[in-house]
CHARMM-style PDB file with segment names, atoms N, HN, CA, C and O in Angstrom:
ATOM      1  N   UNK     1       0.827  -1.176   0.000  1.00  0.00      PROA
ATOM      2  CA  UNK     1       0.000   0.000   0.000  1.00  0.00      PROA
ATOM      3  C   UNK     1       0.886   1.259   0.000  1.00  0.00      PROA
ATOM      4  O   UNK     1       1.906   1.307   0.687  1.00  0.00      PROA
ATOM      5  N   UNK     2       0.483   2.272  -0.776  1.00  0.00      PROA
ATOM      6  HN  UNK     2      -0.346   2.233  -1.333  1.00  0.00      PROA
ATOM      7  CA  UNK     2       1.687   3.616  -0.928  1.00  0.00      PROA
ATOM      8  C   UNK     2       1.196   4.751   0.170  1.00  0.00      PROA
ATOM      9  O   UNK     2       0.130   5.143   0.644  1.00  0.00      PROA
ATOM     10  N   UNK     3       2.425   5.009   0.278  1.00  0.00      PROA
ATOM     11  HN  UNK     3       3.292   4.691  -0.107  1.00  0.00      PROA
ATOM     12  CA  UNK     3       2.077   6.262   1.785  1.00  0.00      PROA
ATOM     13  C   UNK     3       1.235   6.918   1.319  1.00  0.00      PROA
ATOM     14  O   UNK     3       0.872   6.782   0.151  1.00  0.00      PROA
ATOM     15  N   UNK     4       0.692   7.857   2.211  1.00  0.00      PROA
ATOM     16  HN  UNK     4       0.987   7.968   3.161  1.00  0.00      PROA
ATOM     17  CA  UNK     4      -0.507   8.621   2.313  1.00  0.00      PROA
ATOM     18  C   UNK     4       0.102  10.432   2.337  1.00  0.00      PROA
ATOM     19  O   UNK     4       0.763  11.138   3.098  1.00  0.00      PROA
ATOM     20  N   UNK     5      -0.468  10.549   1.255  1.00  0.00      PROA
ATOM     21  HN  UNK     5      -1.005   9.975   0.637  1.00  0.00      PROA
ATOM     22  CA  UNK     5       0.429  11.794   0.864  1.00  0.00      PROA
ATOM     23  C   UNK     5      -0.384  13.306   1.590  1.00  0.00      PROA
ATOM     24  O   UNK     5      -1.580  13.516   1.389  1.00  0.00      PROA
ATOM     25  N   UNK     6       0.182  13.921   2.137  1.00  0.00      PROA
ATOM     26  HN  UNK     6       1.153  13.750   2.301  1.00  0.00      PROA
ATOM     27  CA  UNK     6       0.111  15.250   2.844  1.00  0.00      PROA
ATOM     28  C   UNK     6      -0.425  16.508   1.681  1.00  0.00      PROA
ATOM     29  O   UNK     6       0.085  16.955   0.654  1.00  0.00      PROA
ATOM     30  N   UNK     7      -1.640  16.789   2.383  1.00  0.00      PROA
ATOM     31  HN  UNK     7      -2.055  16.426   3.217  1.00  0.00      PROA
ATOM     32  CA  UNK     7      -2.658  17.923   1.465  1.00  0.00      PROA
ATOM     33  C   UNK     7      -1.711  18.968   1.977  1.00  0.00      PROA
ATOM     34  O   UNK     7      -1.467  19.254   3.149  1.00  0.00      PROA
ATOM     35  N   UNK     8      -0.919  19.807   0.186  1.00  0.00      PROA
ATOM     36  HN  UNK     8      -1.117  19.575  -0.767  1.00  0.00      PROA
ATOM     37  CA  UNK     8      -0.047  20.692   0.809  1.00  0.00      PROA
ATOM     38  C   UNK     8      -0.933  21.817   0.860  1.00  0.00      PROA
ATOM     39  O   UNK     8      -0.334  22.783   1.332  1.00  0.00      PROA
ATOM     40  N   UNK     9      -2.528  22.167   0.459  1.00  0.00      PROA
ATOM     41  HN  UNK     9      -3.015  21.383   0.076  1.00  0.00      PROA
ATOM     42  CA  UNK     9      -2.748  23.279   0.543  1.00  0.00      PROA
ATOM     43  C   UNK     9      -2.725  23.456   2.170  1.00  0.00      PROA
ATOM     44  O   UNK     9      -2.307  24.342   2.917  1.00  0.00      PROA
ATOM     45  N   UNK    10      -3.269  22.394   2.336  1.00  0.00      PROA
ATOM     46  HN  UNK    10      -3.609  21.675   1.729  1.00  0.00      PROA
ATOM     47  CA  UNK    10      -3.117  22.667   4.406  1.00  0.00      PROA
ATOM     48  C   UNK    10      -2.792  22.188   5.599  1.00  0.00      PROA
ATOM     49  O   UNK    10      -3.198  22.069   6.755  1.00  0.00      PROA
ATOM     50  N   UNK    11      -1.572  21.870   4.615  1.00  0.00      PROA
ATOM     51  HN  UNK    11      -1.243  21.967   3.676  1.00  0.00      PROA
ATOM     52  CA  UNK    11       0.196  22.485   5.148  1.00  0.00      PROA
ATOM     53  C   UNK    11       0.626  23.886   5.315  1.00  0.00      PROA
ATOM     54  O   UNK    11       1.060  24.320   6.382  1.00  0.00      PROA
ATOM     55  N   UNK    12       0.477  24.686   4.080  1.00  0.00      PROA
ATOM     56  HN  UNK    12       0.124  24.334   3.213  1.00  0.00      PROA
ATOM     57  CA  UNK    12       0.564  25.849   4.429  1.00  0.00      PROA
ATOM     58  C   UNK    12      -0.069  26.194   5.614  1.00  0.00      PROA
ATOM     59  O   UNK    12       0.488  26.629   6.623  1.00  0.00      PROA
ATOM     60  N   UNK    13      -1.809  25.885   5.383  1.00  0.00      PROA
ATOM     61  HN  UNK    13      -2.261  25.532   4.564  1.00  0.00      PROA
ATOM     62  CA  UNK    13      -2.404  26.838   6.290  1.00  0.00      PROA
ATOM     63  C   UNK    13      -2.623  26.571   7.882  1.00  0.00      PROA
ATOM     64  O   UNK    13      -3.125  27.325   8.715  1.00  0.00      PROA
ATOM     65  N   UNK    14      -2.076  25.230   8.044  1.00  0.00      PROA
ATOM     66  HN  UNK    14      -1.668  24.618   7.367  1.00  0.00      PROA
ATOM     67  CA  UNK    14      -2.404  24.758   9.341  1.00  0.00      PROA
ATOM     68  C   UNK    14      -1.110  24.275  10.241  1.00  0.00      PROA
ATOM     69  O   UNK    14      -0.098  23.896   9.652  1.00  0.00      PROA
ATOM     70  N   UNK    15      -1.138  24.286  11.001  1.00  0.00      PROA
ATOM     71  HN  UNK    15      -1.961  24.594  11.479  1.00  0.00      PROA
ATOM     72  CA  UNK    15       0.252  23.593  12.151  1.00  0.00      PROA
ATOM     73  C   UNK    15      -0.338  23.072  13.604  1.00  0.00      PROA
ATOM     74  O   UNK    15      -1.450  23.092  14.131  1.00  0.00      PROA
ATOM     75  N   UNK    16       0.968  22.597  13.983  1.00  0.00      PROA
ATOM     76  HN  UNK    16       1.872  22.581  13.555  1.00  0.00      PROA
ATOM     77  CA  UNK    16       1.153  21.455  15.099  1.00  0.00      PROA
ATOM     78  C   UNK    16       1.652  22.140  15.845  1.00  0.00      PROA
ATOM     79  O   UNK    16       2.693  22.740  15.579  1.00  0.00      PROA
ATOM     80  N   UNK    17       0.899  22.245  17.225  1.00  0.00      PROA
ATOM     81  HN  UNK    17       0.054  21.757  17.441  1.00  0.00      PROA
ATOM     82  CA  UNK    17       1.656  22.401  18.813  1.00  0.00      PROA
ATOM     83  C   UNK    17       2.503  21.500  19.083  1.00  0.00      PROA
ATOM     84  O   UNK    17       2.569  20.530  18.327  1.00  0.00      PROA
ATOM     85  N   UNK    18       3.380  21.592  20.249  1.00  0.00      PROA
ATOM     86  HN  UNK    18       3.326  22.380  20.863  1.00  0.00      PROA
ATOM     87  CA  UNK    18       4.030  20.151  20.556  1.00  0.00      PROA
ATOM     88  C   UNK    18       3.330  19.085  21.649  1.00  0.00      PROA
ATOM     89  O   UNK    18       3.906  18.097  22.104  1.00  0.00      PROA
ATOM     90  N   UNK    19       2.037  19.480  21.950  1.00  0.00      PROA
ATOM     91  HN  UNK    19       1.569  20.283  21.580  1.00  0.00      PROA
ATOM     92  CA  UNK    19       0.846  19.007  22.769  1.00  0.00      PROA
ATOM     93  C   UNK    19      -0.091  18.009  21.411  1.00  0.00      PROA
ATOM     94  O   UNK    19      -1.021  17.273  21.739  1.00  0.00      PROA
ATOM     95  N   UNK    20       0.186  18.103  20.479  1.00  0.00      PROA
ATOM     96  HN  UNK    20       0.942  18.701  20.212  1.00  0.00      PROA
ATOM     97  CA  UNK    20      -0.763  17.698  18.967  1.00  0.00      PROA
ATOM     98  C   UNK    20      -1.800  18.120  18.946  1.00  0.00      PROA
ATOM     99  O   UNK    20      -2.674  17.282  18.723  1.00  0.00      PROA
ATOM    100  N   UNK    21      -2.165  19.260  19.108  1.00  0.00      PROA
ATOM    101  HN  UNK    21      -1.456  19.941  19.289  1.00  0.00      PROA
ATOM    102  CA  UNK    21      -3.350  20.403  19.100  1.00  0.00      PROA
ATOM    103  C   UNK    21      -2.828  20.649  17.630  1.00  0.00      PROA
ATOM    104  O   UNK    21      -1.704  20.289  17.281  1.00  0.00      PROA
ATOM    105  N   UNK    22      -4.081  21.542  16.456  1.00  0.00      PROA
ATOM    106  HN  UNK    22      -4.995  21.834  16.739  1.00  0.00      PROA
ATOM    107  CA  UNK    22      -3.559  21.919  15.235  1.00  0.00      PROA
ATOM    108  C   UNK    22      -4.367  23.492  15.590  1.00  0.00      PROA
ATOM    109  O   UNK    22      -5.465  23.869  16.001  1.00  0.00      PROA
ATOM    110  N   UNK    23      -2.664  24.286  15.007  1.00  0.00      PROA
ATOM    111  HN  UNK    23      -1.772  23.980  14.673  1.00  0.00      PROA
ATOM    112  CA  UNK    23      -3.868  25.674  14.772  1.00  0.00      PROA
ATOM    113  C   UNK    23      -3.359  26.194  13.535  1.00  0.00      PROA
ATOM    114  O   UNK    23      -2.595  25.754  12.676  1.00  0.00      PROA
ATOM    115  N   UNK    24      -4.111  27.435  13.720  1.00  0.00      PROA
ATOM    116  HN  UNK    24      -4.732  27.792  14.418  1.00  0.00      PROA
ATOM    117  CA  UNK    24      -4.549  27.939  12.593  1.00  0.00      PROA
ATOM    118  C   UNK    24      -4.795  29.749  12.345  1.00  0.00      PROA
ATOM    119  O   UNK    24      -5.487  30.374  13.148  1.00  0.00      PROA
ATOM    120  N   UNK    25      -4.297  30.273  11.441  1.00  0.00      PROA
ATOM    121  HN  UNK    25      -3.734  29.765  10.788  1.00  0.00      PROA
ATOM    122  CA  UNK    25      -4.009  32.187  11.480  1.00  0.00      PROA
ATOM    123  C   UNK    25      -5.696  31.983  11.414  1.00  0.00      PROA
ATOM    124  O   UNK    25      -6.391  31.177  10.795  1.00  0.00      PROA
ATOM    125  N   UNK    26      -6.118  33.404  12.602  1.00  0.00      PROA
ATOM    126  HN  UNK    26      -5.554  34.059  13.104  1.00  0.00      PROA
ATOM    127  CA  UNK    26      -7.096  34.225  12.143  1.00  0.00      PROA
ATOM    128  C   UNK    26      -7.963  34.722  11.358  1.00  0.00      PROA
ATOM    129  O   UNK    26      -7.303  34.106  10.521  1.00  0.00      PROA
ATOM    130  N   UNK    27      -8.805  35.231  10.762  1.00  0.00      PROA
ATOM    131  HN  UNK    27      -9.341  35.731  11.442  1.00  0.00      PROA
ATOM    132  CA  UNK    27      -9.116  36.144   9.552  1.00  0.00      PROA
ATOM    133  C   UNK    27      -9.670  37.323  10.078  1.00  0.00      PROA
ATOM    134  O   UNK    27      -9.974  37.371  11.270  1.00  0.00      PROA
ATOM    135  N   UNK    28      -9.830  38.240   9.354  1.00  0.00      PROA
ATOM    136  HN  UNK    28      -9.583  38.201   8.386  1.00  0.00      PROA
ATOM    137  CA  UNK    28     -10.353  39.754   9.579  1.00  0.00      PROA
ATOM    138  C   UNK    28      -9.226  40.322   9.854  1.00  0.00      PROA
ATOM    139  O   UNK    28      -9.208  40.729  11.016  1.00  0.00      PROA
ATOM    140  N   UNK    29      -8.317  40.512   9.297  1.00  0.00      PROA
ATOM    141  HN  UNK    29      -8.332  40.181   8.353  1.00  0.00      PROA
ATOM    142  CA  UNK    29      -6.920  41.202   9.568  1.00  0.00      PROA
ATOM    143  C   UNK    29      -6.464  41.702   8.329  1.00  0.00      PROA
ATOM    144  O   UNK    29      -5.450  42.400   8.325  1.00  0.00      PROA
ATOM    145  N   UNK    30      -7.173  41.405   7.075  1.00  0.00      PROA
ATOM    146  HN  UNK    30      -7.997  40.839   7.078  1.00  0.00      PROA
ATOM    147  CA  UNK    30      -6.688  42.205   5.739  1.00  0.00      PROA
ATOM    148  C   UNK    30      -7.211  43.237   5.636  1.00  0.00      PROA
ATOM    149  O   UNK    30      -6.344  44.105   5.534  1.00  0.00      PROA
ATOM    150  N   UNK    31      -8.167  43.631   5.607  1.00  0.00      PROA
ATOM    151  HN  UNK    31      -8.871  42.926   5.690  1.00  0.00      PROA
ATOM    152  CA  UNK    31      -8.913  45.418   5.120  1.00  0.00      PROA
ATOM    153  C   UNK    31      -9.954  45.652   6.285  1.00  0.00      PROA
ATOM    154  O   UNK    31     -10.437  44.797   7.028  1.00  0.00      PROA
ATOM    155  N   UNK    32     -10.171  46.927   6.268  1.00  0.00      PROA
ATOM    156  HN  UNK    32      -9.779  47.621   5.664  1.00  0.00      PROA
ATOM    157  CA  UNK    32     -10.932  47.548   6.613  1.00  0.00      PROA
ATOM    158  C   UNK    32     -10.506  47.186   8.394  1.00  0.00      PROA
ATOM    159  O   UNK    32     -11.051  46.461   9.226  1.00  0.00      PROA
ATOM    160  N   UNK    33      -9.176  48.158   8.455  1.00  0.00      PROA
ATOM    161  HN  UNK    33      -8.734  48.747   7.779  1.00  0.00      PROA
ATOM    162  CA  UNK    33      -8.767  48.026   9.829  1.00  0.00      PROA
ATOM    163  C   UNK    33      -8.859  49.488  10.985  1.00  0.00      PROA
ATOM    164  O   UNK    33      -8.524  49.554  12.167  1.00  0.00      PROA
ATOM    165  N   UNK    34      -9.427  50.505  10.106  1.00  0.00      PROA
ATOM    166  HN  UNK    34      -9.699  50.451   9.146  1.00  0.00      PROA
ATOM    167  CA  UNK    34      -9.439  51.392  10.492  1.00  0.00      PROA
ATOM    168  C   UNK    34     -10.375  51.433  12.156  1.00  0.00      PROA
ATOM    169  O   UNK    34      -9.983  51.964  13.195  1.00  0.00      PROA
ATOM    170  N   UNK    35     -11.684  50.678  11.920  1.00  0.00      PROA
ATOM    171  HN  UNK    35     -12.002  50.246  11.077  1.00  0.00      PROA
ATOM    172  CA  UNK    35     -12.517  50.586  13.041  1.00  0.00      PROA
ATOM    173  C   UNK    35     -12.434  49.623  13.351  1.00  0.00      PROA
ATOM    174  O   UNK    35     -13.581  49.224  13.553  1.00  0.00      PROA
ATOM    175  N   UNK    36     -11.469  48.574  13.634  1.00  0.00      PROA
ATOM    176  HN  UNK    36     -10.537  48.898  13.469  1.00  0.00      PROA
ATOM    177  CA  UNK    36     -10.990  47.689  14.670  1.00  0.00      PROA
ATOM    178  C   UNK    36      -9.617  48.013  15.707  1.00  0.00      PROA
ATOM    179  O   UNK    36      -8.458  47.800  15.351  1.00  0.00      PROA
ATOM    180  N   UNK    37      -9.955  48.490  16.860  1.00  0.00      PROA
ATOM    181  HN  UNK    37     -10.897  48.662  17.148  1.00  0.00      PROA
ATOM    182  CA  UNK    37      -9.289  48.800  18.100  1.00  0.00      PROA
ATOM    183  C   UNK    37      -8.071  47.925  18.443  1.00  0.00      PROA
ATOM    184  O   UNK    37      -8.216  46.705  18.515  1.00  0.00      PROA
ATOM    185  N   UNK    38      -6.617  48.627  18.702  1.00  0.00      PROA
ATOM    186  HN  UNK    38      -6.499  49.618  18.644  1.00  0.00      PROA
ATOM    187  CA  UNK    38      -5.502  48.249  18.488  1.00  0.00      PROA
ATOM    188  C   UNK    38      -5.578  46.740  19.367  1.00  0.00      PROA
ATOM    189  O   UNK    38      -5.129  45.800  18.710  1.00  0.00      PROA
ATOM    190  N   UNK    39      -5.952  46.474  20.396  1.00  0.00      PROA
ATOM    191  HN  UNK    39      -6.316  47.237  20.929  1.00  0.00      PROA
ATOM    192  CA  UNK    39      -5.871  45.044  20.954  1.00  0.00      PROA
ATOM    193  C   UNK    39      -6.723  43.957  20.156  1.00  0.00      PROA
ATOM    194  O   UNK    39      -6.340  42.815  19.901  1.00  0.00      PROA
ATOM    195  N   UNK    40      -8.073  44.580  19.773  1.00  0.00      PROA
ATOM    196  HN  UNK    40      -8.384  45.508  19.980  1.00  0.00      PROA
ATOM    197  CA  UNK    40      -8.696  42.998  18.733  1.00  0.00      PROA
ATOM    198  C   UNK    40      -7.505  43.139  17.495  1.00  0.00      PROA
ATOM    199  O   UNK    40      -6.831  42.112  17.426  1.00  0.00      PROA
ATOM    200  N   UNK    41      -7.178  44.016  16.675  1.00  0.00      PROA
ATOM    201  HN  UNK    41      -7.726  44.851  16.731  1.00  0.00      PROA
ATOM    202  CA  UNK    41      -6.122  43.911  15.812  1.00  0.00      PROA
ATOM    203  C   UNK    41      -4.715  42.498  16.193  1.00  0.00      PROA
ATOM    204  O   UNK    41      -4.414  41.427  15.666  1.00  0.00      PROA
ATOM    205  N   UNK    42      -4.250  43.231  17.271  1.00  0.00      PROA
ATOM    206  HN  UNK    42      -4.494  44.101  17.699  1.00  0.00      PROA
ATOM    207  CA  UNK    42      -2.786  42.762  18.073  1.00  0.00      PROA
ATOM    208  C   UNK    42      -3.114  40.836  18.114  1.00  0.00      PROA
ATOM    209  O   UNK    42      -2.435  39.879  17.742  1.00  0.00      PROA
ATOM    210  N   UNK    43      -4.831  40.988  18.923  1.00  0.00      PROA
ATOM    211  HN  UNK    43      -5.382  41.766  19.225  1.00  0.00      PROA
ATOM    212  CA  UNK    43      -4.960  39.532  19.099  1.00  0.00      PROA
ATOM    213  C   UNK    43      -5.490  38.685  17.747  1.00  0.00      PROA
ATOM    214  O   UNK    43      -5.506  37.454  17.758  1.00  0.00      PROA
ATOM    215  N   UNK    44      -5.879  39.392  16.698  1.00  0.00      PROA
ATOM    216  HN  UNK    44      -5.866  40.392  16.689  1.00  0.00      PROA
ATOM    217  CA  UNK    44      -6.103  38.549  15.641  1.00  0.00      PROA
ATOM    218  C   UNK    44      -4.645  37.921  14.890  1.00  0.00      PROA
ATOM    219  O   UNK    44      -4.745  37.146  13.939  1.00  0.00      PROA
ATOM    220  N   UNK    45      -3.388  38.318  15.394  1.00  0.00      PROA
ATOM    221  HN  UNK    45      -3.307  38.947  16.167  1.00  0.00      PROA
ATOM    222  CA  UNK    45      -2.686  38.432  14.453  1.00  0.00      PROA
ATOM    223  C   UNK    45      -2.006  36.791  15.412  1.00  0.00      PROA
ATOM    224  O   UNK    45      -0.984  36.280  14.953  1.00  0.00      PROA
ATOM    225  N   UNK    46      -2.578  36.238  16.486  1.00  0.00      PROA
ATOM    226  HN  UNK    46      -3.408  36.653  16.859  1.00  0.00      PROA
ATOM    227  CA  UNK    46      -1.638  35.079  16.990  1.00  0.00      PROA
ATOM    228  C   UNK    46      -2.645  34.090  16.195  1.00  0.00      PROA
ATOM    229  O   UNK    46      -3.753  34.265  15.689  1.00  0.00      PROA
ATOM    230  N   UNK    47      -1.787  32.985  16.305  1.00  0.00      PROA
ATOM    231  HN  UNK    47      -0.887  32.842  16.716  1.00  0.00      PROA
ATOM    232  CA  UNK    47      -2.607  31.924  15.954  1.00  0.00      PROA
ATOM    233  C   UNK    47      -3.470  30.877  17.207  1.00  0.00      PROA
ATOM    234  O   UNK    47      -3.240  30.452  18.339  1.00  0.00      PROA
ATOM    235  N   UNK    48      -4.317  30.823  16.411  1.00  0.00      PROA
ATOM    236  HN  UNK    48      -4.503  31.169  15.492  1.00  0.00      PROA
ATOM    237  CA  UNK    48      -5.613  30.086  17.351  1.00  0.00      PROA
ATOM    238  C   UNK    48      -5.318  28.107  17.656  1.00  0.00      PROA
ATOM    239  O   UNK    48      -4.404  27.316  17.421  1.00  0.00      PROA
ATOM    240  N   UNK    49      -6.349  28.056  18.130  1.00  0.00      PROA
ATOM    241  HN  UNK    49      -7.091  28.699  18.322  1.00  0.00      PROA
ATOM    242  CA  UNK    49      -6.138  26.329  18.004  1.00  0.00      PROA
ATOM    243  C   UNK    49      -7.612  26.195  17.216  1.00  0.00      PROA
ATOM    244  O   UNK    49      -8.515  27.026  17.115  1.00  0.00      PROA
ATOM    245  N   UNK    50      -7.493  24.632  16.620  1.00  0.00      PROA
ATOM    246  HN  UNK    50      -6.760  23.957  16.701  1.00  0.00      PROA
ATOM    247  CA  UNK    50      -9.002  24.300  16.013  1.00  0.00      PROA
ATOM    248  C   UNK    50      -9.411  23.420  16.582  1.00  0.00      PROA
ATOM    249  O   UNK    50      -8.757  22.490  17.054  1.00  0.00      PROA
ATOM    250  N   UNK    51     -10.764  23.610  16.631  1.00  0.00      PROA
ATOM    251  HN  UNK    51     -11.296  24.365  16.248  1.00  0.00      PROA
ATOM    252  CA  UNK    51     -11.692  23.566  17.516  1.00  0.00      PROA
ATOM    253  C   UNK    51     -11.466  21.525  17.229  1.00  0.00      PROA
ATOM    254  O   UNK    51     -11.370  20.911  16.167  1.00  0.00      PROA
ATOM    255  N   UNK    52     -11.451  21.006  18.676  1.00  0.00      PROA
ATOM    256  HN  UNK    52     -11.529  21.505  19.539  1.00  0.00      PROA
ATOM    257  CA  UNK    52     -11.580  19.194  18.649  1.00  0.00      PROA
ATOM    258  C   UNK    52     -12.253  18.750  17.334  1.00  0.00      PROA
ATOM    259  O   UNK    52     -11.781  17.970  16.507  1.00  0.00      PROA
ATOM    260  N   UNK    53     -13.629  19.486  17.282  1.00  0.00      PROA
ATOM    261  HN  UNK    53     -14.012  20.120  17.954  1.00  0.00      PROA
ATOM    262  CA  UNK    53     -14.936  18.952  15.859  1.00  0.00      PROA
ATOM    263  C   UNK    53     -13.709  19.179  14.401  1.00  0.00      PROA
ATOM    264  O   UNK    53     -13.785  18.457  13.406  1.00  0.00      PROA
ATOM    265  N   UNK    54     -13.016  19.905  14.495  1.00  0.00      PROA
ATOM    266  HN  UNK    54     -12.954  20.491  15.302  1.00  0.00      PROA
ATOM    267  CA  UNK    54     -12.479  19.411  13.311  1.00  0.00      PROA
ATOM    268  C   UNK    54     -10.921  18.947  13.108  1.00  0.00      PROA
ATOM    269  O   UNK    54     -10.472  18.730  11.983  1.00  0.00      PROA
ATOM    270  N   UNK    55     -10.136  18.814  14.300  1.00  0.00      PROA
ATOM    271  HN  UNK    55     -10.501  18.990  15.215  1.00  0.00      PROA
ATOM    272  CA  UNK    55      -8.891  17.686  14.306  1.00  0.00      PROA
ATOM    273  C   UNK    55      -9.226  16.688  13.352  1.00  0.00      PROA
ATOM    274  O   UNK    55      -8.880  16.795  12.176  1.00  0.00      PROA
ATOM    275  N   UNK    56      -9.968  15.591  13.845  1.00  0.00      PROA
ATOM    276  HN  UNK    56     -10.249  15.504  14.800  1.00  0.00      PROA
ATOM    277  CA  UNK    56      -9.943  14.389  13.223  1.00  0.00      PROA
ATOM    278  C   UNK    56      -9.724  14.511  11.156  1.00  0.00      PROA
ATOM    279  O   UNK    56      -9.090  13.643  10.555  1.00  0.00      PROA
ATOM    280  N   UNK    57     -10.336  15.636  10.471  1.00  0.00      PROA
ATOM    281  HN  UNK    57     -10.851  16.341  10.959  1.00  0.00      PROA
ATOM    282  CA  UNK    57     -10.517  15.641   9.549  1.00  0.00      PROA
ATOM    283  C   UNK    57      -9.153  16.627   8.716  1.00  0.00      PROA
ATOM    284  O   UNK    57      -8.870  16.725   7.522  1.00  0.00      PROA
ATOM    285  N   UNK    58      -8.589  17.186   9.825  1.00  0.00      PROA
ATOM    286  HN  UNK    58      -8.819  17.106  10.795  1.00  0.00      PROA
ATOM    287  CA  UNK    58      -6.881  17.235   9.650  1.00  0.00      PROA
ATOM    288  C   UNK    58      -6.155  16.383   9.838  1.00  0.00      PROA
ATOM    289  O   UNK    58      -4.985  16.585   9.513  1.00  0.00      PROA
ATOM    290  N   UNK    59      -6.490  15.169  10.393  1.00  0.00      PROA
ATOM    291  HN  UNK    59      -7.441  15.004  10.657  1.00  0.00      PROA
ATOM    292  CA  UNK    59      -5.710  14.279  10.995  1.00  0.00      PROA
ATOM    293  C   UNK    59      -5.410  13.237   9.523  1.00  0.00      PROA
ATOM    294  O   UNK    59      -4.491  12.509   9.150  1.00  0.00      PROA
ATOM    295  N   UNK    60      -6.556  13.592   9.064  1.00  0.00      PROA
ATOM    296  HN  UNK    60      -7.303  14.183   9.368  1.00  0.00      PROA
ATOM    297  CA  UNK    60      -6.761  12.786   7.435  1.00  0.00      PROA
ATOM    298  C   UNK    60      -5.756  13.614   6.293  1.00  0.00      PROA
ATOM    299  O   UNK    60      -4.877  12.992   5.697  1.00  0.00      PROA
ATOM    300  N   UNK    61      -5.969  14.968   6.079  1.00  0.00      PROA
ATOM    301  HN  UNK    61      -6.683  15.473   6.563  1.00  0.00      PROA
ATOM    302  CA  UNK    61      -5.055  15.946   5.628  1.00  0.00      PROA
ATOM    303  C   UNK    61      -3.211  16.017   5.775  1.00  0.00      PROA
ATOM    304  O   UNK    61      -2.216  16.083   5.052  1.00  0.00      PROA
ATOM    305  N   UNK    62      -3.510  15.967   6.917  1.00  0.00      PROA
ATOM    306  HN  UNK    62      -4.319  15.914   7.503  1.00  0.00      PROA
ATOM    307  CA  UNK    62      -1.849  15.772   7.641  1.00  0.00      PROA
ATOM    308  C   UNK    62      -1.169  15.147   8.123  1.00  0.00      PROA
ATOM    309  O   UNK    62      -0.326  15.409   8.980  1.00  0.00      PROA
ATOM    310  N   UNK    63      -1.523  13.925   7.485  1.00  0.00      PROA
ATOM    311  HN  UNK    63      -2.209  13.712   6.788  1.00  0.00      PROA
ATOM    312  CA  UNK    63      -1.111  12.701   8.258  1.00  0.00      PROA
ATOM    313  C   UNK    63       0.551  12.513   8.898  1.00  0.00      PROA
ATOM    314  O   UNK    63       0.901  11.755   9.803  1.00  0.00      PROA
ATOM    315  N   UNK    64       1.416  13.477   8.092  1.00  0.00      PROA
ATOM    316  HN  UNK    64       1.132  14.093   7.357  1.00  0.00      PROA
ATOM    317  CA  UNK    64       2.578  13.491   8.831  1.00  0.00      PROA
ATOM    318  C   UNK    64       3.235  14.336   9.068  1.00  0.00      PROA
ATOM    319  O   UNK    64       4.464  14.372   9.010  1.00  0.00      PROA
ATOM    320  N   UNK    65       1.928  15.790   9.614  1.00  0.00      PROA
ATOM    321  HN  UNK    65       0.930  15.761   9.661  1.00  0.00      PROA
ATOM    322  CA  UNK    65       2.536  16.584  10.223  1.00  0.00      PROA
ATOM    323  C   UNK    65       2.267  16.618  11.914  1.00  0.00      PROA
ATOM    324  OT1 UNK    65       2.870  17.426  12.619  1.00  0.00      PROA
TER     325      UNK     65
END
């Protein structure tokens, strides 16, 4: 059976804690930043974790990250 090849679109977009949590950048941080207040700005810009409901279906995606 041939290895199980790694979805590079999300590779780019996704990563591994060293706990095996997967996260993932934000959105609402490209335009229209004028009326968003410097701390929601500051905190959109870390990366999040994803939510348990959808691990498993990265787990299929990324199998060896």
């Amino acid at each position: 059976m041939p290895k199980m090849k790694t979805n590079r679109g999300a590779a780019k977009r996704f990563g591994r804690t060293a706990s095996g949590k997967y996260t993932h950048k934000q959105s609402h941080l490209r335009h229209i930043l004028t009326k968003k207040d410097t701390k929601r700005k500051r905190n959109l810009g870390k990366r999040d974790i994803v939510e348990p409901q959808d691990s498993g279906h990265l787990r299929r995606l990324l199998p060896y990250l």
